[in-house]
FITOR-46763 format. One line per field, with one value per residue (C-alpha): residue number from 1; x, y negated, z. Coordinates in steps of 0.02 Angstrom, whole numbers. Example, Ala and Ser with C-alpha at 12.3 -4.5 7.8 and 13.67 -1.06 7.14 Angstrom:
// residues 2
nr c(1:2)
x c(615:684)
y c(225:53)
z c(390:357)
***
This chain:
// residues 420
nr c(1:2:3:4:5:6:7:8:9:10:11:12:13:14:15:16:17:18:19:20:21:22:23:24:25:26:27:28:29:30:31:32:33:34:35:36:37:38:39:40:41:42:43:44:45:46:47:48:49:50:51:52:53:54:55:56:57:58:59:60:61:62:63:64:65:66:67:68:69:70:71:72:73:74:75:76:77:78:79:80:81:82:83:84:85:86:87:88:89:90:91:92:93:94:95:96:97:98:99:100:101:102:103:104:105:106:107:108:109:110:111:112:113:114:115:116:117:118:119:120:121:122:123:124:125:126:127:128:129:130:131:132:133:134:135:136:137:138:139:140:141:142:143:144:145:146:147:148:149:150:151:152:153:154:155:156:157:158:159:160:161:162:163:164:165:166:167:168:169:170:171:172:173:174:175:176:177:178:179:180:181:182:183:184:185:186:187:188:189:190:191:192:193:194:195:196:197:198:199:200:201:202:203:204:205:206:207:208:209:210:211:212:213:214:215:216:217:218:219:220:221:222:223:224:225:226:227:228:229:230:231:232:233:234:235:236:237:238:239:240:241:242:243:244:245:246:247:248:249:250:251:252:253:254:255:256:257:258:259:260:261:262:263:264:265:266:267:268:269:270:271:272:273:274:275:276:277:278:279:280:281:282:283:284:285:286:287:288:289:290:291:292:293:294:295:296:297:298:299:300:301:302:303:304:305:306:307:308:309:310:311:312:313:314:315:316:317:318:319:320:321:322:323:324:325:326:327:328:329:330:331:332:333:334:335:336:337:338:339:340:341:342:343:344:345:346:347:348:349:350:351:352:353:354:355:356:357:358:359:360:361:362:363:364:365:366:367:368:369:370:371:372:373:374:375:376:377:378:379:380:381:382:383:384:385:386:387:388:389:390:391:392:393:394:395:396:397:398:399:400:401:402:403:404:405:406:407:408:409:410:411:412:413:414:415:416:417:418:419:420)
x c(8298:8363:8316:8296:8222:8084:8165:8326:8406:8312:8441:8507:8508:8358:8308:8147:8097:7965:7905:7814:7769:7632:7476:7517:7673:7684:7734:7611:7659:7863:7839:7732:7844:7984:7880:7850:8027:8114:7983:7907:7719:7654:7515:7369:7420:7449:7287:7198:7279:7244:7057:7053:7122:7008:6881:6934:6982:7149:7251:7371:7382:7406:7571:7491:7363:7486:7496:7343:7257:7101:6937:6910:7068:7054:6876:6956:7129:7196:7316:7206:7311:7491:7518:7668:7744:7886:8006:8177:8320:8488:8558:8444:8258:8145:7991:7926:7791:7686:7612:7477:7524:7368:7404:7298:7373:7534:7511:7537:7685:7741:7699:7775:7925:7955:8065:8142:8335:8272:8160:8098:8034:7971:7941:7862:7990:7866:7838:7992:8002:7837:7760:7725:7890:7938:7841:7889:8076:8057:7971:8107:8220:8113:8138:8309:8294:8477:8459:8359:8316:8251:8177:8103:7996:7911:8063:7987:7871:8010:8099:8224:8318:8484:8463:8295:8356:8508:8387:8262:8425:8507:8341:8313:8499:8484:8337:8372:8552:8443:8352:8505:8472:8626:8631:8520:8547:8451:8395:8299:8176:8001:7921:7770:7915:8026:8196:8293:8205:8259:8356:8465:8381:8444:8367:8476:8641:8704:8677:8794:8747:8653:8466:8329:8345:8521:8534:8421:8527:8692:8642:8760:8649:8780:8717:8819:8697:8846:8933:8785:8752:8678:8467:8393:8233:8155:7978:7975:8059:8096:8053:8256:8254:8335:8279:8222:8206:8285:8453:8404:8585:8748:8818:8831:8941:9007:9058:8997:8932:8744:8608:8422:8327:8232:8270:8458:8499:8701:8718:8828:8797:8836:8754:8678:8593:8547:8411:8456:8640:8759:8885:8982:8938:8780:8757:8616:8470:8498:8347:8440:8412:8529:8554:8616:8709:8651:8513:8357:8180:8168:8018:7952:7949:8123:8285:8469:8595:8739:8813:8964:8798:8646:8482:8375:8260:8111:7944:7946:7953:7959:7898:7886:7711:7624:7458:7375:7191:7041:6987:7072:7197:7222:7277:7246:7205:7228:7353:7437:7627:7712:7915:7998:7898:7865:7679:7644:7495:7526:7454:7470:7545:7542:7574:7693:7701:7658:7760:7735:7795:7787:7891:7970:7910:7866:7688:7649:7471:7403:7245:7195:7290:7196:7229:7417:7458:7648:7673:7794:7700:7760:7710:7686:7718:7644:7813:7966:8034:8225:8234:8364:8331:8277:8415:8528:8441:8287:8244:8227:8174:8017:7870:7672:7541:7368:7208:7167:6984:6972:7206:7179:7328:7325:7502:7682:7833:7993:8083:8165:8086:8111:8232:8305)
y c(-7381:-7217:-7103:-6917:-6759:-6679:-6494:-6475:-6369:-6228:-6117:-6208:-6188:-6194:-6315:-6297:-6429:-6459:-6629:-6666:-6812:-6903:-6958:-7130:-7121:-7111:-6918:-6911:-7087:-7047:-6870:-6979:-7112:-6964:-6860:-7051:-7119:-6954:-6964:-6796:-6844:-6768:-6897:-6818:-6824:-6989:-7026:-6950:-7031:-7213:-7187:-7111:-7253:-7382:-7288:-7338:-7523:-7544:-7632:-7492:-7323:-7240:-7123:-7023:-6938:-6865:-6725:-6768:-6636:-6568:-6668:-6695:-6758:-6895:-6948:-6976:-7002:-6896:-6735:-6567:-6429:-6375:-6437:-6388:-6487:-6416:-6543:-6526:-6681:-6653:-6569:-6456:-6402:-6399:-6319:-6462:-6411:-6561:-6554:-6629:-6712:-6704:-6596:-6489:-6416:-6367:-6191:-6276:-6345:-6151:-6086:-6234:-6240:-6044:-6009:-6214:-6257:-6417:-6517:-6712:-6768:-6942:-7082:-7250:-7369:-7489:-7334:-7229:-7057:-6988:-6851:-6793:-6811:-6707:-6546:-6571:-6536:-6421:-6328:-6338:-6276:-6133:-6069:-6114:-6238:-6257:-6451:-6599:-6754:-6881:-7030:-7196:-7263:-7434:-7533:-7650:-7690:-7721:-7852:-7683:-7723:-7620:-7628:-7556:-7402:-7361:-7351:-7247:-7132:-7122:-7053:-6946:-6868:-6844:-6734:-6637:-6589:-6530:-6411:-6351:-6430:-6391:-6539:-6712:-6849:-6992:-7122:-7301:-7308:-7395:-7245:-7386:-7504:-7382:-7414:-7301:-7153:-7146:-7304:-7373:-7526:-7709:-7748:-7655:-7664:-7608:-7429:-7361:-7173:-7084:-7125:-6988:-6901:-6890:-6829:-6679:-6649:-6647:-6560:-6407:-6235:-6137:-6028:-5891:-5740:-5630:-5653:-5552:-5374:-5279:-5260:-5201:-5169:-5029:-5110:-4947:-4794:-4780:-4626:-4586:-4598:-4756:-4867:-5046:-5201:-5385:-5384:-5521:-5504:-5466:-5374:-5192:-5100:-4928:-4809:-4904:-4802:-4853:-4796:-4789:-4839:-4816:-4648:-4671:-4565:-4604:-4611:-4683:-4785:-4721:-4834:-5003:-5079:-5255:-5285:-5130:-5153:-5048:-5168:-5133:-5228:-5359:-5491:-5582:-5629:-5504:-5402:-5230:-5042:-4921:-4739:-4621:-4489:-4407:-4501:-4381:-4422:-4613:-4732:-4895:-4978:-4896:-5001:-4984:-5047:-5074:-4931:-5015:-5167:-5087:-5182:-5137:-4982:-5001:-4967:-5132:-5309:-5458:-5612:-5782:-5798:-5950:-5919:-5944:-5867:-5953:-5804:-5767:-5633:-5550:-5422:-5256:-5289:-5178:-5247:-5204:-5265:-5311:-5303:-5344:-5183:-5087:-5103:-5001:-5003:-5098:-5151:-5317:-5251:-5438:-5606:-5693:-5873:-6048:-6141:-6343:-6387:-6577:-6544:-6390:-6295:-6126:-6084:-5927:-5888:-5718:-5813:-5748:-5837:-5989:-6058:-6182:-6086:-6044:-5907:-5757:-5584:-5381:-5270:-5092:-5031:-4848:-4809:-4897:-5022:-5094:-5262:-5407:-5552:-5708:-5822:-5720:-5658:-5744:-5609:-5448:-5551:-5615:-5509:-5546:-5486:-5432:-5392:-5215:-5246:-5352:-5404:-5557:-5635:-5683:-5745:-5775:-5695:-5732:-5560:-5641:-5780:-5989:-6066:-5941)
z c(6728:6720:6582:6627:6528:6564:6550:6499:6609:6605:6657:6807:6993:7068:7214:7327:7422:7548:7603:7758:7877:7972:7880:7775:7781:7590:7555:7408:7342:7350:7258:7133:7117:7101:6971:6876:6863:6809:6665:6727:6707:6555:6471:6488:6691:6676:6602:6726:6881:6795:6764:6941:7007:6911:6982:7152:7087:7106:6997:6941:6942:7120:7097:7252:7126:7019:7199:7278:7146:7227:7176:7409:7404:7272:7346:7498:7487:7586:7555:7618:7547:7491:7305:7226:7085:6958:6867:6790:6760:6668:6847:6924:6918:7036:7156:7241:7379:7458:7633:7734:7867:7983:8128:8101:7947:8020:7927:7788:7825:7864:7707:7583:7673:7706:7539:7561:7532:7584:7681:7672:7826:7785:7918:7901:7956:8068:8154:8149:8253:8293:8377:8199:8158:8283:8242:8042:8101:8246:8098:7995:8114:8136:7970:7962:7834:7789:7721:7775:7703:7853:7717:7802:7700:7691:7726:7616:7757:7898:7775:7704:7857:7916:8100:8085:7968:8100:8238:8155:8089:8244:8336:8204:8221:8389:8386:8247:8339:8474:8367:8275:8113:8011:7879:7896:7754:7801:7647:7671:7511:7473:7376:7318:7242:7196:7285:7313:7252:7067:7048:7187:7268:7249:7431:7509:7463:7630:7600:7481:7483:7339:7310:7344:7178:7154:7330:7276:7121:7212:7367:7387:7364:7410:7547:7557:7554:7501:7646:7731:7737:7602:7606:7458:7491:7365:7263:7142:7075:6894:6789:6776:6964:7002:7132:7079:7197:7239:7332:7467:7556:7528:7387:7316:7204:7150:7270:7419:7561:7609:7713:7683:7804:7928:7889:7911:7785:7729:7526:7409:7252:7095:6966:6970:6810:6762:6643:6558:6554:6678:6811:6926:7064:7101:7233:7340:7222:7069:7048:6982:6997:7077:7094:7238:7291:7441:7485:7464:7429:7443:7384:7395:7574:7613:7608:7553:7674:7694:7797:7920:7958:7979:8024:8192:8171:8274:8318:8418:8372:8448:8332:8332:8235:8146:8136:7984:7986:8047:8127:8306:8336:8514:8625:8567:8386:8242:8108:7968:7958:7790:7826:7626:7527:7672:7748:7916:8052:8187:8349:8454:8620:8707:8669:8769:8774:8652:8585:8579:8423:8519:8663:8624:8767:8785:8894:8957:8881:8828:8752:8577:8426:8344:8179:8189:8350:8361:8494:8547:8546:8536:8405:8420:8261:8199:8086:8118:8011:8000:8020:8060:8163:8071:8137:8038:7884:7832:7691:7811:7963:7920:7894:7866:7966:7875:7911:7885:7852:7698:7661:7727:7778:7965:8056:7962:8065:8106:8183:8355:8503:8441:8484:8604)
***
């Protein structure tokens, strides 16, 4: 068995992962199994999944518990809401984020895997590519999840066979290279025995690639974010005057010619501190403070670009939305719209079309939004905002739309129509 610490790597990089899959097919159970062999189950957690499953009479403790956290969803077994787990080996730590698989709670799927490096789409393999299965990675292609981790599951109940895996891999391959999916590693485990998710498997020595865990430790987090223009979009203005926020793209450094926007005002940088200490330059992910030349009165909500790549200003946008809210959202309502800091009135000119998460279709249908709809709509937007399309920088092309009544959070945006 391999022996892992609980946190010692506190200072490594940083993996978020989302699972997701059809109902049964074990998500709970692997991330148990997961949290159970890398010895990341405190005691007391421990001791309450094993009385919890006495309760229910089995014979030893149900890993599933250890996610399944909400009192409704141990009485019935079933996964109702987003639970997010955080554990730590020797390589990496990380911000696990469970989802349901019913239908019905596609949201959720939206708002674990939003901030994802990666995604685990899990199948059963007696059933392999499902309708479910299809929505879980057209999501993740959505968001422009840069990894994804297809695991079959179960192939303790199809005799751990190797023809079985290929097929269900091969399937799996082929639609995810029809939605664009950048990276797929696909990995045959039984998350109830244990194969392949900690330890490798002796049942199947034909696969010879890493098991589930060290895939997650080794999987390259690289995404260049520096590469990309510079958006530093301004959260508050310190009593010197410098302008505070988290570089989402690119990088800055001295001297370098900027604009604020949606002004457009042209400045230049002539400081930049990290906590507390001066640098000369700072990249993608740094939260820092700057100062400028040139740039006139500027406050939260505005945003430092890069001045040879600027973003879109606009006082129209056209979104992919997942809506969220039980309540409906149509034609003509009032909204507010969150872009990074920036929060302006905004009003929903039309919506376009549905998206089919199934078939990938798009249908025209200017019906209000229900909850788990996925549609294409216009928003007239009271002030303009600067924004970049999603496909090519998720920070500054996703945006939140809110109820002006009571902040209640209604649809999650993606700046730019799916899949087009």
């Amino acid at each position: 068995m391999t022996t892992l610490s609980l946190d010692t790597t506190r200072d490594g990089e940083l993996l978020r992962l989302a699972t997701a899959g059809s109902v049964d097919d074990g998500k709970s159970t692997l991330v148990g199994r997961l949290l159970y062999d890398s010895k990341s189950v405190l005691a007391d957690q421990l001791e309450a999944v094993e009385s919890a499953s006495r309760a229910r009479g089995y014979g030893q403790a149900d890993l599933a518990l250890l996610t399944d956290g909400l009192r409704a969803e141990r009485e019935q077994g079933i996964t109702i809401d987003v639970a997010y787990r955080y554990f730590a080996t020797g390589n990496r730590r990380f911000i696990l984020a469970d989802t349901p698989g019913h239908v019905q709670y596609t949201r959720n799927m939206v708002t674990g895997a939003s901030t994802a490096h990666l995604a685990v789409i899990l199948v059963d393999a007696r059933h392999g590519v499902v309708t479910q299965t299809r929505r879980h990675t057209a999501v993740a292609a959505l968001l422009r999840t840069p990894h994804v981790v297809l695991a079959v599951n179960k192939m303790d109940l199809v005799g751990f066979a190797e023809d079985r895996f290929a097929e269900i891999d091969d399937e799996f391959r082929r639609l995810a290279g029809s939605l664009g999916v950048p990276d797929v590693r696909s990995i045959p485990l039984s998350a109830l025995r244990g194969d392949n998710v900690v330890d490798p498997s002796t049942e199947m020595p034909w696969y010879t690639g890493p098991t589930f865990l060290q895939h997650l430790e080794q999987v390259d987090l690289d995404e260049d974010l520096t590469a990309l223009p510079a958006r530093l979009p301004v959260q508050y203005v310190l009593p010197d005057g410098s302008l505070a926020g988290q570089l989402v793209a690119g990088q800055l450094r001295l001297g370098q010619q900027v604009l604020v926007t949606p002004a457009g005002r042209p400045a230049v940088v002539t400081a930049i501190g990290r906590l507390g200490t001066p640098v000369e330059n700072a990249r993608a992910g740094m939260s820092i403070s700057v100062k400028l030349d040139g740039a006139g009165e500027v406050g939260r909500g505005d945003m430092i670009v890069a001045a040879d790549r600027i973003p879109t200003t606009t006082r129209q946008v056209t979104a992919t939305l997942c809506h969220v809210a039980e309540r409906r959202l149509g034609e003509g309502a009032r909204v507010l719209v969150q872009h990074q800091t920036r929060v302006v009135d905004a009003t929903v000119a039309s919506i376009v079309d549905r998206l089919d998460l199934a078939t990938l279709e798009h249908t025209p249908n200017s019906d209000p939004l229900v909850v788990n709809d996925i549609a294409t709509v216009v928003l007239d937007l009271d002030e303009p905002i600067a924004a970049d399309p999603y496909r090519l920088i998720r920070g500054t092309g996703s945006l939140l739309l809110i109820d002006p009544a009571d902040g209640a959070t209604l649809s999650a945006g993606l700046v730019g129509p799916a899949f087009r």
